[in-house]
C-alpha positions as CSV (number, residue, x, y, z in Angstrom):
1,X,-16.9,17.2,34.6
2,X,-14.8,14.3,36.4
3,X,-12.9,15.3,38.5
4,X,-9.9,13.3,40.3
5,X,-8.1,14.3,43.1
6,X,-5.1,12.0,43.0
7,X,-2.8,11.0,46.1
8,X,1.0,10.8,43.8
9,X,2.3,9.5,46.7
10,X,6.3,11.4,46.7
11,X,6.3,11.9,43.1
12,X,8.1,9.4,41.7
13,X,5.3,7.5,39.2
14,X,6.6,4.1,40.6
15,X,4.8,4.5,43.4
16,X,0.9,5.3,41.8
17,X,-1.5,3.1,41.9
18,X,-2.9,1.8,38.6
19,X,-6.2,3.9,39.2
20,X,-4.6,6.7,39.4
21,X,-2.3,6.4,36.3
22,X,-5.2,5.4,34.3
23,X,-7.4,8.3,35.8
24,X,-4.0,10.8,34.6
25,X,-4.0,9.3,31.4
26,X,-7.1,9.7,30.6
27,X,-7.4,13.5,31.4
28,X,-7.4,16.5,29.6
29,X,-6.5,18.7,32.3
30,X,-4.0,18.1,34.7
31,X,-3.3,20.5,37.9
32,X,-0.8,20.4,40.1
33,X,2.8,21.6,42.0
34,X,5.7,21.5,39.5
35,X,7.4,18.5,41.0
36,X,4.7,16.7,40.7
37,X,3.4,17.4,36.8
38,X,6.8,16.6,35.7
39,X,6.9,12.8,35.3
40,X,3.9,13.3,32.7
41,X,5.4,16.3,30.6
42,X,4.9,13.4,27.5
43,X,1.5,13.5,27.9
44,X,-1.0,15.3,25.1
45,X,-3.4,17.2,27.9
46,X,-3.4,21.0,29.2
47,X,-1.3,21.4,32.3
48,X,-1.4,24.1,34.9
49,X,1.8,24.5,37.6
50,X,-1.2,25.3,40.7
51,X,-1.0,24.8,44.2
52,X,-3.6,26.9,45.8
53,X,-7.3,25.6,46.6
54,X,-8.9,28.4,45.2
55,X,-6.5,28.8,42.2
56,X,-7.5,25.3,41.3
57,X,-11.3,26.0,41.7
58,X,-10.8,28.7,39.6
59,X,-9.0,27.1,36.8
60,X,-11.5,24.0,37.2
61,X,-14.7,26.4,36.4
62,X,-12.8,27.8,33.2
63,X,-12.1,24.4,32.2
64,X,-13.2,22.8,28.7
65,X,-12.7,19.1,29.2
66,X,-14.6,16.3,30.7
67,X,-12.0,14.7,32.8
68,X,-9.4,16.8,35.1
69,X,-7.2,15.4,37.8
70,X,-5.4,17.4,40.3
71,X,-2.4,15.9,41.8
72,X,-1.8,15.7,45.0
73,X,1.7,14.6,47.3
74,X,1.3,12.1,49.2
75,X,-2.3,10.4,50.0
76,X,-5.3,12.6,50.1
77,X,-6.1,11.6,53.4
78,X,-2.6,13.0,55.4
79,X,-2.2,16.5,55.9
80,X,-3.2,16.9,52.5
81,X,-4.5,19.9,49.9
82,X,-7.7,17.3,49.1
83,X,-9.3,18.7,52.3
84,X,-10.0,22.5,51.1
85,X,-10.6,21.2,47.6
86,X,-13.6,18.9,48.8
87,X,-14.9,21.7,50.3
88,X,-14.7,24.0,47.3
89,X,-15.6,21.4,44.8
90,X,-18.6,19.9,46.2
91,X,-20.3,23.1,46.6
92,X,-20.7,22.9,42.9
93,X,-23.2,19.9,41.1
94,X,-21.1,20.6,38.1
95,X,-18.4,18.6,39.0
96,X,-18.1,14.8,40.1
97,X,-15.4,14.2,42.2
98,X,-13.6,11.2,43.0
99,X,-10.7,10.4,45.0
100,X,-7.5,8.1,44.6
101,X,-5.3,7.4,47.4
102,X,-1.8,7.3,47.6
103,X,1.4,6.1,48.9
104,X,2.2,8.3,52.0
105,X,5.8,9.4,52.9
106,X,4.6,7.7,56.5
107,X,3.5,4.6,54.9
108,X,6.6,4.2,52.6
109,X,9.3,5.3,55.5
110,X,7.7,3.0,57.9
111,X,7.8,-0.1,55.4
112,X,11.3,0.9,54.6
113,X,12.6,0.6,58.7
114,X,10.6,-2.5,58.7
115,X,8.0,-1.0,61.4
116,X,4.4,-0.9,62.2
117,X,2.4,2.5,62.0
118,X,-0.2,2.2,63.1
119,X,0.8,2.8,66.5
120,X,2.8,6.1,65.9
121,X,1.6,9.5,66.6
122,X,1.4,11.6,63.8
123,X,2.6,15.1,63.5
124,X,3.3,18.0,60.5
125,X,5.9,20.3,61.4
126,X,6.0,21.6,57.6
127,X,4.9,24.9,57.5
128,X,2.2,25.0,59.9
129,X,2.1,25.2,64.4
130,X,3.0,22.7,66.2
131,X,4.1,20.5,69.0
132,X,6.4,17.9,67.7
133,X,8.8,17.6,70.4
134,X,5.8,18.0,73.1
135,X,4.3,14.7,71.1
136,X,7.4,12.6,70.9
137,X,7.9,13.0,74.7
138,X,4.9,11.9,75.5
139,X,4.6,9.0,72.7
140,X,6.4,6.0,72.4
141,X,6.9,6.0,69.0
142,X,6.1,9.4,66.4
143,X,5.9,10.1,62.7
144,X,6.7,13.8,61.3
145,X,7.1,15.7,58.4
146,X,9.6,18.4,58.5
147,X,9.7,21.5,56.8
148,X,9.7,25.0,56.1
149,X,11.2,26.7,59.2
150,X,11.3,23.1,61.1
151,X,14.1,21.0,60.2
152,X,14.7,17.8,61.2
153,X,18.1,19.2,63.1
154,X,15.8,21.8,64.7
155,X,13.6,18.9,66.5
156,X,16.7,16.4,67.3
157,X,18.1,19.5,68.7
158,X,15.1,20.4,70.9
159,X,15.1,16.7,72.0
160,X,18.7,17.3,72.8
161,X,18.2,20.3,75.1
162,X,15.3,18.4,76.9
163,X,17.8,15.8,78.3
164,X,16.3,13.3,75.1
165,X,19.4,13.2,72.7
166,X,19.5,9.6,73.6
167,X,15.9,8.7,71.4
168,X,16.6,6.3,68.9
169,X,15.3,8.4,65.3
170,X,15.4,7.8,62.0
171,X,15.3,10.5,59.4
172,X,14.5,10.4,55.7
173,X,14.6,12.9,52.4
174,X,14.0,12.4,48.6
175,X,12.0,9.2,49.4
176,X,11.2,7.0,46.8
177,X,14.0,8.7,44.7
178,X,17.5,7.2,43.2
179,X,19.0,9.9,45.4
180,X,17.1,8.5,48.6
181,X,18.7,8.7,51.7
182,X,17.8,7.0,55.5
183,X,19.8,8.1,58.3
184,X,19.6,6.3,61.8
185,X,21.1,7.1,65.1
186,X,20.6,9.2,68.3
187,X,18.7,12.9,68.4
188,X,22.0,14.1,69.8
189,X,23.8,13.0,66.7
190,X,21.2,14.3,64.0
191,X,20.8,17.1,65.7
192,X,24.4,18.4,64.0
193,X,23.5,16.7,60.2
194,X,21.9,18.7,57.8
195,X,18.7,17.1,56.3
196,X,16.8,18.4,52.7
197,X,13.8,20.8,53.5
198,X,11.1,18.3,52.8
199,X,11.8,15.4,55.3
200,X,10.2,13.1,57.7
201,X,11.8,11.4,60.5
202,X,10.1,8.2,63.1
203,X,11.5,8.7,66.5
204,X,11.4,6.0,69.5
205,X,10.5,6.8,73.4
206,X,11.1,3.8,75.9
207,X,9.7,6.1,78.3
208,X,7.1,8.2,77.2
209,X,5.5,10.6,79.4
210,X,2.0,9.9,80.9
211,X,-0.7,9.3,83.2
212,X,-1.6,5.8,83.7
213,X,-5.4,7.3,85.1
214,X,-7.6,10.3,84.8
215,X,-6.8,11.7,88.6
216,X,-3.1,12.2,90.5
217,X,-2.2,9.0,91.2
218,X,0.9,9.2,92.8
219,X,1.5,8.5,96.8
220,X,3.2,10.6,98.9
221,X,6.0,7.5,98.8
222,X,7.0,7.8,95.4
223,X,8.8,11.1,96.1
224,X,12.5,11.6,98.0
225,X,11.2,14.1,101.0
226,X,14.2,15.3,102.2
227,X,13.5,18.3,104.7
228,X,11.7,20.3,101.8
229,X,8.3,20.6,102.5
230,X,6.1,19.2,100.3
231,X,2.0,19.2,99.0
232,X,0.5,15.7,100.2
233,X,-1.7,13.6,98.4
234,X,-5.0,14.7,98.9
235,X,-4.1,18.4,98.6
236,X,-2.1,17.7,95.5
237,X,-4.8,15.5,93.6
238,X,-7.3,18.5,94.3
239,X,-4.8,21.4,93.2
240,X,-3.9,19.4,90.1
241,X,-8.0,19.3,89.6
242,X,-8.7,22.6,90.5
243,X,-6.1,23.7,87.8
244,X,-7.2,21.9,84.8
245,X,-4.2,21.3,83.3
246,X,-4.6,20.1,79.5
247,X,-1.5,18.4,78.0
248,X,-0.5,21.1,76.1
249,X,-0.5,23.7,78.7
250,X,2.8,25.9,79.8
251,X,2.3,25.6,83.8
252,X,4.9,27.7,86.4
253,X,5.1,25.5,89.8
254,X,5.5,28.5,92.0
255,X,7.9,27.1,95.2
256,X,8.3,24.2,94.6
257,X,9.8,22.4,97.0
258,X,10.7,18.4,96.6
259,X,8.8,18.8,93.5
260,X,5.3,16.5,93.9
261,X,3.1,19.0,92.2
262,X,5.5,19.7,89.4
263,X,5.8,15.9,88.8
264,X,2.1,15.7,88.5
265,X,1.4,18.5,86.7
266,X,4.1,17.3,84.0
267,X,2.0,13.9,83.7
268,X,-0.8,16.3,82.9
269,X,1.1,18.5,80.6
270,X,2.8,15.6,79.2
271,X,2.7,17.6,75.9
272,X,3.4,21.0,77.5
273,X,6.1,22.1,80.0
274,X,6.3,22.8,83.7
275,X,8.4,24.8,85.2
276,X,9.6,24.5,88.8
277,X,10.8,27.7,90.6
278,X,12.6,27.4,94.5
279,X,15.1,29.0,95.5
280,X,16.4,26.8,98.6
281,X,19.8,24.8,97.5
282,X,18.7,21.4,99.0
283,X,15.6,21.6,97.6
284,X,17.0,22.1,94.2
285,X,18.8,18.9,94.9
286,X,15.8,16.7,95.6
287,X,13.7,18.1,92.8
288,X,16.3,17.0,90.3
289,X,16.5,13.7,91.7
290,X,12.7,13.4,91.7
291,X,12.7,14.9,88.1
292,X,15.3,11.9,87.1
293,X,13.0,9.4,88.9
294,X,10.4,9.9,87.0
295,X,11.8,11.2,83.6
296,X,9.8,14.1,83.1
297,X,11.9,15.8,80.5
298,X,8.8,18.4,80.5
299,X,10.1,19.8,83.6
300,X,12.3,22.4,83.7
301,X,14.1,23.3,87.0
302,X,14.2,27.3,87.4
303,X,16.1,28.3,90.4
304,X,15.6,31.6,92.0
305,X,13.5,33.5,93.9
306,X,9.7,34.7,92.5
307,X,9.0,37.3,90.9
308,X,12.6,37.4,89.5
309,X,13.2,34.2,88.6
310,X,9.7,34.1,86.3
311,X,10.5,37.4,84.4
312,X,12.0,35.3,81.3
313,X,10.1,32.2,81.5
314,X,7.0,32.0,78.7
315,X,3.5,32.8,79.2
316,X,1.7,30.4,81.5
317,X,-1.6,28.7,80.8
318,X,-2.0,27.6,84.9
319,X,0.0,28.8,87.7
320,X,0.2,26.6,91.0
321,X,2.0,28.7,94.2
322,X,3.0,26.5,96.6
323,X,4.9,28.7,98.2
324,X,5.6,32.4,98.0
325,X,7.4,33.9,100.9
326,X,5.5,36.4,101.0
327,X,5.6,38.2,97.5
328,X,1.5,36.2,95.7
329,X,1.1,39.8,94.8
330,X,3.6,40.3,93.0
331,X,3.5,36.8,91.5
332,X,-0.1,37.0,90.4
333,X,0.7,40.7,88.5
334,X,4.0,38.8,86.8
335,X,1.9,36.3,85.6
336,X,-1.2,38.6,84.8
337,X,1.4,40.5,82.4
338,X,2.6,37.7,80.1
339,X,-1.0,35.8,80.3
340,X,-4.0,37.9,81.1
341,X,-6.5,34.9,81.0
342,X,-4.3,32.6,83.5
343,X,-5.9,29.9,85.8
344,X,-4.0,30.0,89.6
345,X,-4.5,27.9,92.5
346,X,-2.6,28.7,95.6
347,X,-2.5,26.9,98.8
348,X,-2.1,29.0,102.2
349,X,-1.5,27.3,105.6
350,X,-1.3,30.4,107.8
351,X,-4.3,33.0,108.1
352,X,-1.5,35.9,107.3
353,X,-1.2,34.1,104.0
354,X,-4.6,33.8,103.6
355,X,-5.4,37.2,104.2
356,X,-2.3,38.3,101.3
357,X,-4.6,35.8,99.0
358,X,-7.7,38.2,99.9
359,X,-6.3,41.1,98.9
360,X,-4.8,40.0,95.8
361,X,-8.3,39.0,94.9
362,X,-9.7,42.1,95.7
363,X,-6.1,44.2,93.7
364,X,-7.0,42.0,90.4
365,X,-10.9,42.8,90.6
366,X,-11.3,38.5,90.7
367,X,-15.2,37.8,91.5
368,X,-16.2,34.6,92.7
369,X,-13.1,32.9,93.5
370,X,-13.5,29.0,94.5
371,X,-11.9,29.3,98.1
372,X,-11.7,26.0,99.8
373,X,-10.5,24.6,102.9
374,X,-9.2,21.3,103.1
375,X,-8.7,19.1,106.5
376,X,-7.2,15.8,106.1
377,X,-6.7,13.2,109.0
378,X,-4.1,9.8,108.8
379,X,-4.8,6.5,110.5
380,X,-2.2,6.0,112.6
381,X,-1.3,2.7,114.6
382,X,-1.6,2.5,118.1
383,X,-1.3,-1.7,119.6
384,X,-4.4,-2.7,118.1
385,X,-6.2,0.7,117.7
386,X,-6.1,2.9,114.8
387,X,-6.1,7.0,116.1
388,X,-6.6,9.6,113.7
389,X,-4.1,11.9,113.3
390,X,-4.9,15.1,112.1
391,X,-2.8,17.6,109.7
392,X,-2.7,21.0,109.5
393,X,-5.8,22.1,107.6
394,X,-5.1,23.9,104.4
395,X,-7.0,26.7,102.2
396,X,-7.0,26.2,98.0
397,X,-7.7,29.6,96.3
398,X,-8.5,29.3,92.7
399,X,-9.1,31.8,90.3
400,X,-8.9,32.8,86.6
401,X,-7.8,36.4,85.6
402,X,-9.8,36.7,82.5
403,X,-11.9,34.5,80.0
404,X,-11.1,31.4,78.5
405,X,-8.8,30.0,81.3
């Protein structure tokens, strides 16, 4: 049997190809979601409302006709049902299968605004996991298809809430339709418009977040110091290391202080969040302005002392403790709770803190911990001599809690 899977692009038939209305035409079975079989109700074939892979294997096999086309929305290469059916179909020599792309609701939408796509991240929020807002703030321009329990409100108000209302979106429903309808204008303003279920929307990002280079990059003088203390260069490029971070990844920035760590770790997790916990007022103050300097709207300032002040944030994938006052115990268990496989790397100046990082080691059952000690030493100017000046030697402490960290 031949066997078409047709991309119907949104289901008006203006928009197929001529392949695929000739494939259609020529069928005596066609498959497909209600919406989409209804523009060829004239037509003298057997027709079966289907939707489900293996329904549609199923009512292929029992088929008596040499030609059968399954429509598809969209194309059949975006986030479509063409994927499980190649699967299911070609384990079987009875069937010849052939594919005819469509007109994809990214392809159309883009063409309408008069923009490029091919340098837009894609992302489905319709019915299925995701990351959309993590993507758009760390892309400068991105695609998605909304749906389900994701609405394009739902994102524009997530944007919103992350200090982006101001991103320039466009939102679209019943594309290709008579009824169509394009709205334009800020994340803060969609965020209050109500959009049909199946939509898509192409938002802008001036300032996207990300790392212009593999490593922490950023010196010490990119940061307001203030009096907070804060984690230098070198010790900062070899916590962020030692963590791991992947740019999806929730990370808790445990005291931290004018906010260097958290700023890096946000350019790491620039699809994730970090979240900065002190409790000192005037270093609240600088690690907002820091936070503004480098627009990390990934960063969420949480101020308060630990363990409290982490009780109601969500489960972290890497913990870095800059700074504890005394309570890593306690910090490690709260952390422990909501994520029993969590990577940590603390820093310890003082032996008594060292010693506390021990026997939290020992409390959790941790086994071959990566404990290092880091000395660093500055040039500085003396006439025409350079001196070494040395700082204050640190220890890094790293350690998952369980596998897969």
């Amino acid at each position: 049997m031949k066997v078409y899977l047709i991309g119907v692009g949104m289901g008006n038939p203006d928009t197929l190809t001529i392949g695929a209305k000739k494939a259609i035409e020529g069928s005596g079975l066609l498959i497909g979601a209600k919406r989409l079989m209804e523009p060829f109700a004239q037509l003298d074939c057997e027709k079966l409302e289907l939707i489900l892979s293996d329904d549609i294997a199923a009512a292929l096999a029992e088929a008596r006709c040499d030609q059968a086309s399954v429509l598809l929305s969209g194309d059949v290469g975006f986030y479509s049902g063409a994927t499980k059916l190649y699967e299911k179909l070609a384990a079987c020599d009875a069937y010849d299968v052939e594919a005819i792309p469509g007109i994809s609701s990214l392809v159309y939408f883009c063409a309408k605004l008069h923009t490029t796509w091919q340098d837009a991240a894609l992302v489905s929020a319709h019915g299925r996991e995701h990351n959309a807002v993590g993507v758009i703030q760390s892309s400068a321009k991105t695609f998605c298809i909304t749906g389900g329990k994701t609405k394009v409100s739902d994102i524009c108000r997530s944007l919103d809430e992350r200090g982006l209302g101001g991103l320039k979106v466009a939102a679209g429903e019943r594309l290709s339709y008579d009824d169509e309808r394009i709205v334009r204008g800020t994340a803060g303003e969609l965020a209050g418009m109500e959009f049909a279920d199946l939509s898509v929307m192409l938002v802008e990002n001036p300032r996207p977040i990300e790392r212009a280079c593999g490593a922490p990059a950023l010196p010490d003088s990119a940061f307001e110091r203030g009096k907070a203390p804060m984690t230098k260069e070198e010790v900062r490029a070899l916590s962020i290391a030692k963590l791991r971070i992947a740019p999806g990844h929730t990370v808790w920035d445990v005291g931290a202080g004018t906010g260097s760590v958290s700023i890096e770790a946000a350019r790491a997790a620039n699809r994730g969040t970090v979240y900065a916990i002190e409790k000192k007022g005037d270093a609240l103050e600088l690690l907002e302005r820091n936070r503004a300097t480098f627009g990390m709207a990934n960063l969420v300032i949480v101020a308060g002392s630990a363990p409290e002040a982490l009780e109601d944030l969500p489960a972290p994938d890497r913990v870095f403790i800059g700074g504890s006052s005394g309570t890593i115990g306690e910090v490690v268990a709260c952390a422990a709770r909501k994520n029993p496989a969590v990577r940590i790397c603390a820093t310890a100046i003082t032996l008594e803190t060292v010693a506390d990082l021990l026997a939290c080691l020992r409390d959790n059952g941790v086994e071959g911990a990566d404990i290092v000690q880091v000395s660093v030493a500055r040039a500085d100017e003396l006439g025409s001599y350079h001196l070494m000046r040395a700082e204050n030697p640190i220890y890094l402490v790293t350690f998952d809690l369980g596998e897969g960290a």
